[in-house]
C-alpha positions in Angstrom: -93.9 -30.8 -28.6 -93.6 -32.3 -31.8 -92.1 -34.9 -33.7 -91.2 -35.7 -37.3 -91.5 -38.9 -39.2 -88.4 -39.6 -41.4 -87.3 -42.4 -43.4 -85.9 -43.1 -46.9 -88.3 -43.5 -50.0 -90.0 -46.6 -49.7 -89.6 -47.5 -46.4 -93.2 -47.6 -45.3 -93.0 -43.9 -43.8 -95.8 -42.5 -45.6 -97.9 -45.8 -45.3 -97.3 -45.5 -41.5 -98.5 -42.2 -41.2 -101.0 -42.8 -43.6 -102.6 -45.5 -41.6 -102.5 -43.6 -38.7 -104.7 -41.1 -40.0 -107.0 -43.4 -41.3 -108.0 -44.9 -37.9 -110.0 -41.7 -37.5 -113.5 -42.6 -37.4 -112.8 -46.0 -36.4 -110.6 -45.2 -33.4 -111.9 -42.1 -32.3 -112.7 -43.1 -29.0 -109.4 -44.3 -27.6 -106.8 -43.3 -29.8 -108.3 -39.8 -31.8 -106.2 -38.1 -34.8 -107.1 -35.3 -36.3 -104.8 -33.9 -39.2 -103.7 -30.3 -38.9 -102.4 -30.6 -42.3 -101.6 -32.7 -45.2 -98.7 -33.8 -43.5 -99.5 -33.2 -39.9 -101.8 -34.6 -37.1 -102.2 -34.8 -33.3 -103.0 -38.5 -32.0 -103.3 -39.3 -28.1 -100.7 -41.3 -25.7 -102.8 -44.6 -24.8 -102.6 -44.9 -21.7 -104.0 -47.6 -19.6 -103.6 -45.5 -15.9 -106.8 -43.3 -17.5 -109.0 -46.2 -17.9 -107.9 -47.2 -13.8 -108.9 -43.8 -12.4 -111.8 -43.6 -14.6 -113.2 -46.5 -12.6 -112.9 -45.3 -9.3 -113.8 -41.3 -10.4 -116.6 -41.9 -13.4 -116.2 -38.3 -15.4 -118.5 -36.6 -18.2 -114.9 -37.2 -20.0 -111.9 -38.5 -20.8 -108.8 -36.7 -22.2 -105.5 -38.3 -23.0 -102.1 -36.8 -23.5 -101.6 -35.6 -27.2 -98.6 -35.6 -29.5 -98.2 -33.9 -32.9 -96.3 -35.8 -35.6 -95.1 -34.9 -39.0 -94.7 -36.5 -42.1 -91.5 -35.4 -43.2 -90.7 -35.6 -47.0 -88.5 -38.4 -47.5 -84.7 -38.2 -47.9 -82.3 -38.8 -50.4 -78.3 -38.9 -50.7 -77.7 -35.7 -51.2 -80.3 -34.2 -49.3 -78.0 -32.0 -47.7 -77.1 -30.4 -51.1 -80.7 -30.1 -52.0 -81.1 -33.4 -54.0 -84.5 -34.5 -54.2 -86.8 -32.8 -51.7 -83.8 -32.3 -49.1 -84.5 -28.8 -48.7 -87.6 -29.2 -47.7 -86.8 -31.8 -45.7 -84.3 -30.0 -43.5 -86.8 -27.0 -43.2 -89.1 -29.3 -41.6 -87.2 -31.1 -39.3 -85.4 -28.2 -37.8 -88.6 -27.3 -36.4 -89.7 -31.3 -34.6 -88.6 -31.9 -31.3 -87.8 -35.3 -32.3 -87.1 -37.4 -35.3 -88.9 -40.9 -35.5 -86.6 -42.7 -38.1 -88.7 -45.4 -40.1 -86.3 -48.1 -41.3 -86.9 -51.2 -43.4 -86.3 -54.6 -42.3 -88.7 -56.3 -44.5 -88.1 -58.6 -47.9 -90.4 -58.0 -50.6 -89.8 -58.5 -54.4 -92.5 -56.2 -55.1 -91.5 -52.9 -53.5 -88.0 -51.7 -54.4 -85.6 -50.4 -52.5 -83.9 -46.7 -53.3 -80.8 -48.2 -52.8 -81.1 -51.4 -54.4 -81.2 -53.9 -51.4 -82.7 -53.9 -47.5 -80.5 -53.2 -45.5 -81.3 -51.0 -42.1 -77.7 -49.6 -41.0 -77.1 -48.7 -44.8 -80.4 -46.5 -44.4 -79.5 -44.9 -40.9 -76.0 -44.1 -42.3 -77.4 -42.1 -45.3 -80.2 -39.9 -43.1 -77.5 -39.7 -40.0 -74.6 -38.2 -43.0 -77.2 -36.4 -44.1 -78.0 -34.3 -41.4 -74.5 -34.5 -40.0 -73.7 -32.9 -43.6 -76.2 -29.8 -43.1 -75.3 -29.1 -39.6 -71.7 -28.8 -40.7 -72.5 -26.9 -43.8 -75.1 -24.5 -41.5 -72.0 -23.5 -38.6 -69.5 -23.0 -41.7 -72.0 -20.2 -42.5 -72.7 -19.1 -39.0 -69.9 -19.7 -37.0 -67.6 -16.3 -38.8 -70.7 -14.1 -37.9 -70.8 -15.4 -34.1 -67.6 -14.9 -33.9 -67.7 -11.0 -35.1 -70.0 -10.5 -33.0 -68.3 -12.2 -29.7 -65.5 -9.9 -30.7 -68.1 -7.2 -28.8 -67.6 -8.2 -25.5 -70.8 -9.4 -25.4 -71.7 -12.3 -23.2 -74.1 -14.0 -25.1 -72.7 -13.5 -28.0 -69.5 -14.8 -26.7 -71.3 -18.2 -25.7 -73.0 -18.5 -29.2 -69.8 -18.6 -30.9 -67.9 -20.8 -28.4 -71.5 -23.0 -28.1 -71.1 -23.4 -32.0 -67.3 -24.3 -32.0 -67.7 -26.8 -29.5 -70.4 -28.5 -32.1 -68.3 -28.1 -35.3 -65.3 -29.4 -33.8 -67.6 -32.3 -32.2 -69.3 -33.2 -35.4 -65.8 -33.4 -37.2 -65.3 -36.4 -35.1 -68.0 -37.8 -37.3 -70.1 -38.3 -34.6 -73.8 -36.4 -33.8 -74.7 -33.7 -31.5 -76.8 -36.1 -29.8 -73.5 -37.6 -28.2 -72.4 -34.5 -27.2 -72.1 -33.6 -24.1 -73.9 -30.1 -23.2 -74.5 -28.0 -20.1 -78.2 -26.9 -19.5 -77.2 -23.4 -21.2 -75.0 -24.5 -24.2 -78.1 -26.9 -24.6 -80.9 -24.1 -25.3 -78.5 -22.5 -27.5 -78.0 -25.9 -29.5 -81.5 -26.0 -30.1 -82.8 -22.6 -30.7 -79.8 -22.9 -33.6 -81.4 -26.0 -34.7 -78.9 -28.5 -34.8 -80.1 -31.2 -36.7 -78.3 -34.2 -35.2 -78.7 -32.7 -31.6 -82.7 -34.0 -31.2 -83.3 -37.3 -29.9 -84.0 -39.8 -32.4 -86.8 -43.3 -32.6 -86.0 -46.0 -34.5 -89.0 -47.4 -36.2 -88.9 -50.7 -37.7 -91.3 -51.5 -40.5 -91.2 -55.4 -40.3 -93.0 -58.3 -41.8 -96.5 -59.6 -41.0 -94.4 -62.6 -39.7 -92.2 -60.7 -38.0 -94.8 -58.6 -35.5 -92.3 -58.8 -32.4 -89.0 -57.5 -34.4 -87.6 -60.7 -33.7 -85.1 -60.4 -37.3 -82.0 -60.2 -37.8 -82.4 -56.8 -39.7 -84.3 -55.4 -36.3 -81.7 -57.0 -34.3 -79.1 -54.5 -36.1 -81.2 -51.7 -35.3 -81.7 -52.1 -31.6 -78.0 -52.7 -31.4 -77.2 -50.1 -33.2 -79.9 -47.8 -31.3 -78.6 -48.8 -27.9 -74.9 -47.6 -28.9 -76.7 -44.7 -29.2 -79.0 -44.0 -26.5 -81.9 -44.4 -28.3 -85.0 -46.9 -28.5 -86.4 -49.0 -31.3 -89.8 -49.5 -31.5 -90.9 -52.5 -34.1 -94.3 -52.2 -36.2 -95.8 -53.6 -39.8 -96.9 -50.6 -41.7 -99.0 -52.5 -44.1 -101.0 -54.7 -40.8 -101.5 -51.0 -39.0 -102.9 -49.6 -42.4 -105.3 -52.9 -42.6 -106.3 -52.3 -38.8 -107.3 -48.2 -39.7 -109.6 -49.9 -42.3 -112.0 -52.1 -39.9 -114.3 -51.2 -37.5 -113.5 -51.8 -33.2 -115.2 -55.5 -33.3 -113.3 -56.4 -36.7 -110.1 -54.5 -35.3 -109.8 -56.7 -32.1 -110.6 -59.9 -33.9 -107.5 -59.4 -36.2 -105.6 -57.9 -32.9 -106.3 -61.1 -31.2 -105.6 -63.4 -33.9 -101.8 -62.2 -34.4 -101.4 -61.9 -30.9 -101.4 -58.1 -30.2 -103.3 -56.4 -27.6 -103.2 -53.4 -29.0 -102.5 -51.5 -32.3 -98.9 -50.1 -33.1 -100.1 -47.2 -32.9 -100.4 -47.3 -29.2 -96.7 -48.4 -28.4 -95.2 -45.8 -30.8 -97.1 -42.8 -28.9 -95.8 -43.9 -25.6 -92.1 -44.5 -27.3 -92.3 -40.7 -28.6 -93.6 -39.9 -25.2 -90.8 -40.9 -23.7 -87.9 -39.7 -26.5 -89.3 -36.4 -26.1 -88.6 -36.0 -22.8 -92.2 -36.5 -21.3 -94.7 -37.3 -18.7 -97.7 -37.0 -17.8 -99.7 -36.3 -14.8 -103.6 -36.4 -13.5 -106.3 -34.2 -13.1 -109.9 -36.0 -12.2 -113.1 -34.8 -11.4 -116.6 -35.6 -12.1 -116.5 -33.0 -14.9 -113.1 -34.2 -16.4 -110.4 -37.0 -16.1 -108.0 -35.7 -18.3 -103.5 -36.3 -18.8 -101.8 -33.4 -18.7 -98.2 -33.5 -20.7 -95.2 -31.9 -18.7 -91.2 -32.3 -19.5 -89.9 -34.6 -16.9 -88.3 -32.6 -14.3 -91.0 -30.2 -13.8 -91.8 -28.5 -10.6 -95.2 -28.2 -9.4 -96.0 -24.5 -10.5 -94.6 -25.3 -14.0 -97.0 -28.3 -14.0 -100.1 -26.0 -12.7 -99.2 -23.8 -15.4 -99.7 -26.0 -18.4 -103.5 -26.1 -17.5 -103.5 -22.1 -17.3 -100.5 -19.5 -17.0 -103.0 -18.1 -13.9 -101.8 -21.0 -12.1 -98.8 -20.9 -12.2 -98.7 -16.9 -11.6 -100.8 -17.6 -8.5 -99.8 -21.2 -7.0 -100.1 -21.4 -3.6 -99.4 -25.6 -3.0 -100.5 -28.9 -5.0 -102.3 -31.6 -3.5 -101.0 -35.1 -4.6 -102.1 -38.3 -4.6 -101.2 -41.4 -6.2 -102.7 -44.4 -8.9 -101.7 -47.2 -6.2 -103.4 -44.3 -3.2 -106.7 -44.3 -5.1 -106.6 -48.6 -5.8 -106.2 -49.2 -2.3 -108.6 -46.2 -0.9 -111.2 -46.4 -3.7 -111.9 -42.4 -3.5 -110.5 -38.6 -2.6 -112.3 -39.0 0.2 -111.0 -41.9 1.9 -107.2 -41.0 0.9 -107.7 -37.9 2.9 -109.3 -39.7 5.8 -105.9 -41.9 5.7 -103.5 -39.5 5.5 -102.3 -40.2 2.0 -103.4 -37.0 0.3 -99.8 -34.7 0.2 -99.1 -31.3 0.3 -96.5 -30.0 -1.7 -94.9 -26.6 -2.7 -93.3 -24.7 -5.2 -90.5 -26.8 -5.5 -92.1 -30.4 -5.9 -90.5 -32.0 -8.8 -93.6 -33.7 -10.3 -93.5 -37.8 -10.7 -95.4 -39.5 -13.6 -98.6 -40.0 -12.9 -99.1 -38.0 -9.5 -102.7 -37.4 -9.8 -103.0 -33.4 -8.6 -105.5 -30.6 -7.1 -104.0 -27.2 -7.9 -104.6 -24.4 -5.9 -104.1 -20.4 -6.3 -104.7 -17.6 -5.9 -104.3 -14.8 -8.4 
């Protein structure tokens, strides 16, 4: 799972991702990114549940859930039409799970905005027409085909075409696919066609040094305007995370400490994709090997068995399941099962965030 960074030029999008893939060698033990390339890189989910478990089971090692994010060229108006890099830009995002939009709500004098003046809803209007512009131009291309080949009989075919009626006649409400309404089928259709406005989107504001906590008027527009939409907003200073990826871990939590974060942006924005995405994450642990395992949320126990190997899945017999609070109050394995906590589930446990797990099967 994947998802791509967006924003308008001069927004702090590259400057984001650009810090991000600076805190390399100086965060490589709790939050590692590696880039993949140029404009791609896979940093871990922080999470705090990892360093708990660790306590009580000690491991050889310790590895976090990973997401891969992509630094999207930026977008124009007109991006739909090809202006500026829009072609590119649309071949990119088609293929990201997710879209991360950074948005300004910072003054400064000294970096100009594309459009003249900051303004936040201005800039989610242009990306939003944007792609609401290409998926209508993309089903005025497709949408005759489908329907030729509906005209077979066929029942696929049949639900392709009516599957991209349903989103032409939805977008020419002037509203995105991402408020649509879709059964479970229509909705792997949607997305192996690659509807643009039909992945969830993450509203990033790039605020002020001053401003750490998104408390603005600017930000304020966003998270209203994000939870119209079903989405989240999460607020960080591009230019403070880029001065973070420059120091080392003592340096790093001095500065941390001293404008009152506990953490580095980075951090909160991995767990906000997380969760737009879809995810969660549960636990294997061992003396060998603590490790987060990412699953979609609703997935049953054989699905989850299967990320670690298709074997398990193939041949899953039953999952033994514990929990964090289980191990706080038992201390180990061992005493859980001696109080009756350890469960035994079957093929069709939906799996909860964070059940720590034992797989077992036979293939």
């Amino acid at each position: 799972m994947e998802a791509g960074i967006v924003g308008l030029p001069n927004v702090g999008k590259s400057t984001l991702f650009n810090a991000l893939t600076s805190s390399t060698a100086a965060q490589s033990a709790n939050y590692p990114f590696c880039t993949i390339e140029p404009n791609e890189g896979i940093v871990s989910v922080p999470d705090a549940r990892l360093t708990t478990i660790t306590h009580y089971i000690p491991p050889q090692k310790v590895v976090p859930a990973i997401l891969k994010l992509v630094d999207i060229a930026g977008i124009v108006k007109g991006a739909s039409e090809g202006e500026g890099l829009g072609n590119k830009f649309l071949s990119h995002i088609r293929e990201v799970d997710a879209i991360l939009q950074v948005v300004r709500c910072f003054e400064d004098d000294d970096i100009t905005h594309v459009a003249g003046g900051v303004n936040p809803m201005a800039d989610i209007e242009t990306i939003e027409m944007e792609l609401m512009l290409a998926d209508m131009q993309m089903l005025e291309n497709s949408i005759p085909k489908a329907q030729r080949a509906a005209k077979s009989g066929d029942k696929d075919a049949k639900l392709r075409a009516a599957v991209m009626e349903k989103c032409d006649a939805w977008l020419n409400t002037g509203k995105p696919l991402r408020t649509c309404t879709f059964t479970e089928e229509e909705q792997k259709l949607v997305k192996a066609v690659g509807m643009l406005t039909a992945k969830p989107v993450l509203f990033v504001a790039n605020v002020a040094e001053d401003d750490l906590e998104g408390k603005s008027p600017l930000v304020e527009q966003v998270r209203k305007y994000a939870a119209e939409h079903g989405a989240d907003v999460v607020p960080i200073c591009a230019k403070l995370e880029a001065e973070l990826g420059e120091l080392d871990d003592a340096d790093r939590k001095e500065m941390l400490a001293a404008v009152g974060l506990s953490e580095p942006g980075l951090g909160r924005l991995a767990r906000a994709a997380y969760k737009t995405l879809g995810l969660q994450s549960y636990f294997t642990a061992g003396e060998k090997e603590v490790r987060a395992w990412t699953i979609p949320i609703g997935a049953t126990a054989p699905q989850a068995a299967g990320v670690i190997h298709t074997d398990f899945e193939k041949g899953f017999i039953r999952c033994e399941v514990y929990s964090l609070a289980d191990l706080e109050q038992y201390k180990s394995e061992k005493e859980i099962r001696a109080a009756g906590k350890m469960r035994v589930e079957g093929k069709t446990y939906i799996m909860q965030d964070g059940d720590i797990c034992h797989f077992l099967f036979n293939v």
